[in-house]
C-alpha positions as CSV (number, residue, x, y, z in Angstrom):
1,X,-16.3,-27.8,-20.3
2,X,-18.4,-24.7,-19.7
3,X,-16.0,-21.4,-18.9
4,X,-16.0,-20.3,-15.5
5,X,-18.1,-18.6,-14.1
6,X,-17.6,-14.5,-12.9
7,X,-17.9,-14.0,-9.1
8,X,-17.8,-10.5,-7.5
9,X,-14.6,-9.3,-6.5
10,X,-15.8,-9.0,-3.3
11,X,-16.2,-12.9,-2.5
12,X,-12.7,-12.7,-2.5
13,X,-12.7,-10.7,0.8
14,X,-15.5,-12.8,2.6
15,X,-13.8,-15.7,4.6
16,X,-15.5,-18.5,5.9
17,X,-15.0,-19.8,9.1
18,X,-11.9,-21.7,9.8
19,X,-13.9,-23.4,12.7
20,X,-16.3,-25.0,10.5
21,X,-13.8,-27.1,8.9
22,X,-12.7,-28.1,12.6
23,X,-17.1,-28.5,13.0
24,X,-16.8,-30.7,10.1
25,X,-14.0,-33.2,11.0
26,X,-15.9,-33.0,14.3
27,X,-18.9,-34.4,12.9
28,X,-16.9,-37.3,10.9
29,X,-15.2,-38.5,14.1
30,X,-18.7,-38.6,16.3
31,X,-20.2,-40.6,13.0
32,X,-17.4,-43.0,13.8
33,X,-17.8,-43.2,17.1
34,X,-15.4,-41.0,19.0
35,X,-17.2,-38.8,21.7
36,X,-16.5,-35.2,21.0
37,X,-16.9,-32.3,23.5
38,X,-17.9,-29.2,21.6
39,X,-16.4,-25.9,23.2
40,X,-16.0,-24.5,19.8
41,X,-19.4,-23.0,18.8
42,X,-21.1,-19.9,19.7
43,X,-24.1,-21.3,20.7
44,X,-25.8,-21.6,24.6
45,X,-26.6,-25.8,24.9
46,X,-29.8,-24.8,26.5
47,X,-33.3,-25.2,24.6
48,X,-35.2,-22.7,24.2
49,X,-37.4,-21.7,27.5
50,X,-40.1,-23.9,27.4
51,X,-42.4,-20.3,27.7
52,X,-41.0,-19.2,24.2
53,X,-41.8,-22.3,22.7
54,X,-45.3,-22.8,24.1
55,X,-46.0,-19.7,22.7
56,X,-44.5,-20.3,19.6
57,X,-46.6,-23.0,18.9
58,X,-49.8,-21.2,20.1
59,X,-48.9,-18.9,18.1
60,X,-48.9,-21.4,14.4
61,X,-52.3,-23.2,16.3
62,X,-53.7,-19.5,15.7
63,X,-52.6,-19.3,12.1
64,X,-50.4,-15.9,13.1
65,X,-48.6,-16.9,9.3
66,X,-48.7,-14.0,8.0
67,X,-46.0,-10.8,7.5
68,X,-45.8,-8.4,9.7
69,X,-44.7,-5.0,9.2
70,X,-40.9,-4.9,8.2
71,X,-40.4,-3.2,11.1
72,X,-41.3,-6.0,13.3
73,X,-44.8,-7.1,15.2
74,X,-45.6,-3.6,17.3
75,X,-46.3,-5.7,20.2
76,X,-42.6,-7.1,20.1
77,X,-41.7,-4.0,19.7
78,X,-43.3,-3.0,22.7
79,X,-42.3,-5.3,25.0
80,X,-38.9,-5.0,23.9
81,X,-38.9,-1.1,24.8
82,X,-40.3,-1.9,28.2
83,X,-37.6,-4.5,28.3
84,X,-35.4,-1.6,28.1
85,X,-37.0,1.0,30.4
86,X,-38.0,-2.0,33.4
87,X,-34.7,-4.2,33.5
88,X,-31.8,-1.8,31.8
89,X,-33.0,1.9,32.9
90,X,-33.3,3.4,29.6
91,X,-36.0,5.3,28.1
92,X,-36.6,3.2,24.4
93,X,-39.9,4.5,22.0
94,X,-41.0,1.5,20.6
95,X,-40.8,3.0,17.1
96,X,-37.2,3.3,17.0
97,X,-36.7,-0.5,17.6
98,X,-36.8,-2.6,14.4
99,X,-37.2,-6.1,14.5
100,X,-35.0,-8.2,12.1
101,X,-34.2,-12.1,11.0
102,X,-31.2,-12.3,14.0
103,X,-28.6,-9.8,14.8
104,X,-27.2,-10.7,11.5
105,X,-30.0,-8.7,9.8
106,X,-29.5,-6.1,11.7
107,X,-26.1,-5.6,11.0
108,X,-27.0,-5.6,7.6
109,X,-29.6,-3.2,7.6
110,X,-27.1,-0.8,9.4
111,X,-24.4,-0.9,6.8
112,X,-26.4,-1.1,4.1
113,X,-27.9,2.5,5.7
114,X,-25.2,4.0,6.4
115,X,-22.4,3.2,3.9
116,X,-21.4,4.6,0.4
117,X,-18.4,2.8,-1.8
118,X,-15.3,2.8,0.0
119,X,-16.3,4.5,3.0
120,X,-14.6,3.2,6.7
121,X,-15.9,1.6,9.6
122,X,-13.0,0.9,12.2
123,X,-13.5,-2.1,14.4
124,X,-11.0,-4.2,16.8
125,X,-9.0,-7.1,16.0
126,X,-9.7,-9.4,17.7
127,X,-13.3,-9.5,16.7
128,X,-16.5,-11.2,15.1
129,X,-15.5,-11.7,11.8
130,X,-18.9,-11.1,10.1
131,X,-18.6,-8.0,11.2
132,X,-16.0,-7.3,8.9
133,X,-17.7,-9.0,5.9
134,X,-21.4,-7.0,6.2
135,X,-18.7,-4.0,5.9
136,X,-17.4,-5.6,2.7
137,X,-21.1,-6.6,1.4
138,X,-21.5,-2.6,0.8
139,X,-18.5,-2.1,-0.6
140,X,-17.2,-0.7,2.4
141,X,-13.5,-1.5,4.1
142,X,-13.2,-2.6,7.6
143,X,-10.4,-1.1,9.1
144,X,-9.2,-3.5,12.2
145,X,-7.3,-2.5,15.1
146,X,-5.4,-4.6,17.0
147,X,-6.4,-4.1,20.3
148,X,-5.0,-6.3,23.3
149,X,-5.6,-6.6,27.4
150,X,-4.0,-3.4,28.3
151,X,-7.7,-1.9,27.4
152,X,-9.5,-5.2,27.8
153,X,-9.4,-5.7,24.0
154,X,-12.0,-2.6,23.6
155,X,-11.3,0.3,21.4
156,X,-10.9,3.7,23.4
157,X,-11.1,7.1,22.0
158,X,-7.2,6.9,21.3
159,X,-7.6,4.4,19.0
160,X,-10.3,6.2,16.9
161,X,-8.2,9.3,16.8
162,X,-5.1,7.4,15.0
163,X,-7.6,5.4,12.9
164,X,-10.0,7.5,12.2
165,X,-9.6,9.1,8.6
166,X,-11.6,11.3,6.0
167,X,-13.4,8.7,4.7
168,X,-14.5,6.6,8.0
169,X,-18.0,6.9,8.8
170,X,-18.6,4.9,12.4
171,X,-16.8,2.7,14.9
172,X,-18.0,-0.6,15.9
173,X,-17.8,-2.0,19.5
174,X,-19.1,-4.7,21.2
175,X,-20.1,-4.9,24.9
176,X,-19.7,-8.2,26.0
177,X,-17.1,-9.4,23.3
178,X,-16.7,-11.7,21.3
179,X,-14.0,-13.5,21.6
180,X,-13.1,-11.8,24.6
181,X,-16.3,-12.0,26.7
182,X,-14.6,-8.2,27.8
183,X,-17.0,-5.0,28.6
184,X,-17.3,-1.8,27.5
185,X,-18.1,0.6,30.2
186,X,-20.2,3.3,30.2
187,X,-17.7,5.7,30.5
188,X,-15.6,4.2,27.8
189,X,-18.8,4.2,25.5
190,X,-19.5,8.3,26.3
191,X,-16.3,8.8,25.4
192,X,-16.7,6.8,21.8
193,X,-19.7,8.3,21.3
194,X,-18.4,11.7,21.7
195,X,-15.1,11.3,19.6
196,X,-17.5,9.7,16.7
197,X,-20.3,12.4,17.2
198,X,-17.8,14.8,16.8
199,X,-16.3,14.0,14.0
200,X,-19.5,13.6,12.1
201,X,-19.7,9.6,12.6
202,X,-22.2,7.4,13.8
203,X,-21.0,4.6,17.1
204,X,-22.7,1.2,16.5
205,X,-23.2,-1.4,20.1
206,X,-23.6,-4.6,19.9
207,X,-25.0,-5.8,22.7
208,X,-26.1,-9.3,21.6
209,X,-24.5,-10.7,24.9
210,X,-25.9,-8.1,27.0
211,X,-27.9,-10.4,29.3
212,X,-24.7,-12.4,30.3
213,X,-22.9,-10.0,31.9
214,X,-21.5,-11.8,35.6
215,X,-19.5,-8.6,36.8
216,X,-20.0,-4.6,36.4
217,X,-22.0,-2.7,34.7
218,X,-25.3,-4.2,33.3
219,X,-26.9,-1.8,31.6
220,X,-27.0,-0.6,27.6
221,X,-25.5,1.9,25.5
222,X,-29.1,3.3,24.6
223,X,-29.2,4.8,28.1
224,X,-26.4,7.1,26.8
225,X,-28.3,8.8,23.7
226,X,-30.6,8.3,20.9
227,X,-27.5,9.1,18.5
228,X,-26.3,5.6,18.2
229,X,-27.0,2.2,17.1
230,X,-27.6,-1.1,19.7
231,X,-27.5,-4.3,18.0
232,X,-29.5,-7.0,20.3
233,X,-30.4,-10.4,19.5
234,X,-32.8,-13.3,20.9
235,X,-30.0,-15.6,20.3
236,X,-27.9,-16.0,22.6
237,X,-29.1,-14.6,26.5
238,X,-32.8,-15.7,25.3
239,X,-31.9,-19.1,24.0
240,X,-33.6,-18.5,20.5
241,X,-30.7,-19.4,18.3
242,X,-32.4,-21.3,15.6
243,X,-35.5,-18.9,15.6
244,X,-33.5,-16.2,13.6
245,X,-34.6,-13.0,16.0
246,X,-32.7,-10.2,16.6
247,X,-33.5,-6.4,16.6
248,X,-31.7,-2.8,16.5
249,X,-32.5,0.6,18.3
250,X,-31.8,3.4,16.0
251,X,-32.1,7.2,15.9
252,X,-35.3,8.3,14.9
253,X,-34.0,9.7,11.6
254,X,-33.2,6.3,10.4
255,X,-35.8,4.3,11.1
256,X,-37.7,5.0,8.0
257,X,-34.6,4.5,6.0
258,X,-33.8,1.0,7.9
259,X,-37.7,0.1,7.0
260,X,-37.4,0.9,3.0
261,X,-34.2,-1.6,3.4
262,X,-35.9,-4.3,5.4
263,X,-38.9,-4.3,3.1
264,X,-36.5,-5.1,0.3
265,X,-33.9,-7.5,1.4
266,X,-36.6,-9.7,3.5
267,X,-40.0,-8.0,3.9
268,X,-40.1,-9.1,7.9
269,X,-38.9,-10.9,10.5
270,X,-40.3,-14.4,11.0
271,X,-44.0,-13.9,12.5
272,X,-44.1,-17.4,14.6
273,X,-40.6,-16.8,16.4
274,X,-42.2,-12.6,16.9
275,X,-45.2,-14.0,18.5
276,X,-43.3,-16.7,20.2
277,X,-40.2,-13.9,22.0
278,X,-43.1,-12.0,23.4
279,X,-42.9,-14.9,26.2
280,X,-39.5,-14.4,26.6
281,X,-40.2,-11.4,29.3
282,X,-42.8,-12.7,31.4
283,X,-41.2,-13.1,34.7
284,X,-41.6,-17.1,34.5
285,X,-39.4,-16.6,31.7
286,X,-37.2,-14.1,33.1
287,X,-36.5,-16.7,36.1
288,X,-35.4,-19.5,33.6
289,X,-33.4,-17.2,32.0
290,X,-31.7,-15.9,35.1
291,X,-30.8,-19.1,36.4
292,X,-29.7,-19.9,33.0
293,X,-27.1,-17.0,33.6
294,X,-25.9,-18.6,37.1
295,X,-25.0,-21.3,35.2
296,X,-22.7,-19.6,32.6
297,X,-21.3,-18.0,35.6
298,X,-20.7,-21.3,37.3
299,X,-19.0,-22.6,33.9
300,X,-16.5,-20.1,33.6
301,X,-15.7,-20.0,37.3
302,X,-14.4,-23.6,36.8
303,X,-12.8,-23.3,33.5
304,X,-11.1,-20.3,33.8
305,X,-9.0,-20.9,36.6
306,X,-8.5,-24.3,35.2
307,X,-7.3,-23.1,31.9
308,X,-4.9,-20.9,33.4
309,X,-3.3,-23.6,35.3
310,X,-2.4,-25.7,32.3
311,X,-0.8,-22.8,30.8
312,X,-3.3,-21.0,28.7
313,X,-2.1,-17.4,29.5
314,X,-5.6,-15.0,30.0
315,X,-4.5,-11.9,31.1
316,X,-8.1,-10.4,31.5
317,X,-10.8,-12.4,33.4
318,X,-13.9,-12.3,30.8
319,X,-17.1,-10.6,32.4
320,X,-19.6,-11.6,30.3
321,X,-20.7,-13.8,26.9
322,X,-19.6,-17.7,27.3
323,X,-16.3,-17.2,25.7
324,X,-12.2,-17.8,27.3
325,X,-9.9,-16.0,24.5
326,X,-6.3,-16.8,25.7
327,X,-2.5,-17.0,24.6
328,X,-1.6,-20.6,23.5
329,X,1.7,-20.5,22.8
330,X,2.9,-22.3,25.3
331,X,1.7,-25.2,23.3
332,X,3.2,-24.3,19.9
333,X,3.4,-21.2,17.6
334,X,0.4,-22.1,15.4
335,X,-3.3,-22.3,17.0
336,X,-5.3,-23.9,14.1
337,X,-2.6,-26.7,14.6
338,X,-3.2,-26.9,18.2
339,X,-6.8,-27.1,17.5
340,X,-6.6,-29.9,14.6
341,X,-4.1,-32.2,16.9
342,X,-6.8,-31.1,20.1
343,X,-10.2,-32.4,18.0
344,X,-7.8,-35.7,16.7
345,X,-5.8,-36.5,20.2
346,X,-8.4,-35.8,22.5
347,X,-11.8,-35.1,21.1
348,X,-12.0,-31.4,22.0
349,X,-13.1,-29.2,19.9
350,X,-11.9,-25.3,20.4
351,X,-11.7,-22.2,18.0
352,X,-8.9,-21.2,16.7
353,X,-7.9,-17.4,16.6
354,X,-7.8,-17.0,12.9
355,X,-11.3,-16.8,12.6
356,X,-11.0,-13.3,14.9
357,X,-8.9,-11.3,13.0
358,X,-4.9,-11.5,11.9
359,X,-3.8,-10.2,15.3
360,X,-1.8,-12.5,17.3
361,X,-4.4,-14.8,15.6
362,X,-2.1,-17.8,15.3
363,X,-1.3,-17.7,19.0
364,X,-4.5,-17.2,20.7
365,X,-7.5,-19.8,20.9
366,X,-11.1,-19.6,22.2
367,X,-13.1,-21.7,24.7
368,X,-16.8,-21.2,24.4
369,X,-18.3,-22.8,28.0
370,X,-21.3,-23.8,26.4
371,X,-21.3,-27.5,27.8
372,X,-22.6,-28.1,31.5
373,X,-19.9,-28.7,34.5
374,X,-19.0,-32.1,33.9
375,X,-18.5,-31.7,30.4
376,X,-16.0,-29.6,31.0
377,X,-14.7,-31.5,33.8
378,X,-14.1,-33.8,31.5
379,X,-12.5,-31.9,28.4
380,X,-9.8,-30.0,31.3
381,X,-8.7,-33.6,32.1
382,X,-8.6,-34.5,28.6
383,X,-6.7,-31.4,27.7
384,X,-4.5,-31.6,30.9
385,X,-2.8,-35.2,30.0
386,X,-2.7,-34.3,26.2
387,X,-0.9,-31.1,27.0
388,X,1.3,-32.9,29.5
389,X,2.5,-35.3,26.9
């Protein structure tokens, strides 16, 4: 028997997600037969635009194969920044935007930039999870806040001054949430940015929902300054899960630095899916995408108020994202149970709150409205006579 085998202390820390277990029994249960309705994953149920991937495959018919710069095709980059300027009324240069594989790469170009062993980055709880982990990657530590609806699960400057501590660096938000679907104002976002700015930090936005925003402010965090990071993604408003697109805007001091790191963890973004989101602004586009965003609206319109009436308390309406984060104790103390006997007894598939943090996790779950209207007709009724017996 050969001797095990060392693995880095820090695996210990990186989790994996308690959904993907639910994903798995899931998939066993459809293989059998049952019909499941999948409210538990992240991802919009639209294709991608049929504009995206007409260029995408014009784009392969052209032999555009090759690597790109690391910091993305300057075209993208481009049209992203008049993206920026046209639709969200900030002034972007196109040379502080770098292109990366998904928001994920992004994130991971930041931290790796900007953290040193041991050094903080203070974040809320509930929250993405990964978020945590790219924190851990570099050796860093995560420090979560619990943050609930009394400040629509956002971190405020109050809650950077009791967290914040000799050895944090930056503060994380994001505007919409995740799981909260929740905003971050402008206001609220000066007022980050000024708290971390003084105290010789650095505020990282993600925006990777930014398109999906059904009430308030629609705008973006780069409007505010060129002293902060905006995570952004083709993912999830554009429809491009799969194609592993994503960029950040960064000061102009660390671009070069965010380029020597990109060269070396992956060289470039993925040229075909580059050449293929430069359809993703044309206004035919645009008008998919928009109506796409009706939709979503439409979706949580139903579920919400339907959710609340069998019990699911959800003190703050979500204003943007595809995602219903509420209180489930009404229908036992421990979530991941509620979502093992939901997938088993009724064939609908939800997120349990562990995978957002520790706060309140085993009492909260999360609906992601990523199914059309009478899908989710069907899983409330589902829900409804499971919860009523």
């Amino acid at each position: 028997m050969s001797p095990a085998r060392p693995i880095a202390r820090r695996m210990a820390h990186i989790q994996p997600f308690h959904v993907m277990d639910l994903l798995a029994r899931a998939r066993r249960l459809e293989a059998q037969g049952r019909d499941i309705v999948h409210l538990e994953i992240g991802e919009p149920d639209f294709q991608t635009p049929a504009p995206i991937v007409e260029a995408g495959i014009r784009a392969l018919q052209a032999g555009y194969t090759h690597y790109t710069p690391a910091t993305g095709l300057p075209a993208l980059r481009e049209a992203i920044a008049r993206y920026y300027q046209d639709v969200l009324g900030a002034n972007v240069a196109p040379e502080r935007i770098v292109i990366t594989p998904g928001a994920s790469g992004a994130l991971l170009l930041v931290m790796g930039i900007l953290l040193n062993p041991d050094d903080q980055v203070v974040m809320t709880d509930p929250g993405y999870p990964c978020n945590r982990h790219f924190v851990r990657t570099f050796e860093g530590e995560a420090v979560s806040v619990p943050v609930g609806p009394e400040t629509d699960y956002q971190l405020t400057a109050a809650h950077l001054a009791r967290h914040w501590s000799e050895r944090t660096v930056a503060a994380m938000v994001a505007t919409p949430s995740n799981p909260t679907g929740t905003l971050a104002d402008s206001a609220l976002l000066s007022e980050l940015l000024d708290f971390t700015r003084g105290r010789g930090g650095t505020l990282i936005v993600d925006e990777i929902y930014q398109g999906l925003v059904y009430e308030g402010e629609t705008g973006t965090a780069a409007a505010l300054s060129e002293d902060l990071f905006v995570i952004n993604s083709f993912s999830k408003f554009f429809g491009m899960t799969g194609w592993r697109l994503g960029w950040v805007v960064a000061p102009r001091d660390c671009v070069r630095e965010l380029d020597k790191l990109a060269q070396n963890l992956f060289l470039a973004a993925s040229t075909p899916a580059q050449h293929a989101a430069l359809a993703a602004f044309t206004p035919a586009c645009m008008e998919i995408l928009e109506a796409r965003r009706e939709a979503f609206r439409a979706r949580r319109d139903f579920l919400l108020p339907a959710l609340r009436e069998l019990g699911l308390k959800v003190p703050v309406t979500p204003r943007g994202a595809f995602y219903i984060y509420g209180d489930s104790t009404a229908f036992g103390e421990d979530s991941f149970v509620l979502a093992e006997r939901c997938l088993e007894e009724t064939g609908v598939a939800i997120t349990p709150g562990l995978d957002f943090g520790t706060h309140l996790a085993r009492s909260h779950v999360r609906f992601a409205y990523t199914r059309d209207l009478p899908v989710l007709e069907q899983a409330v009724e589902r829900l409804r006579a499971f919860l009523r017996s």
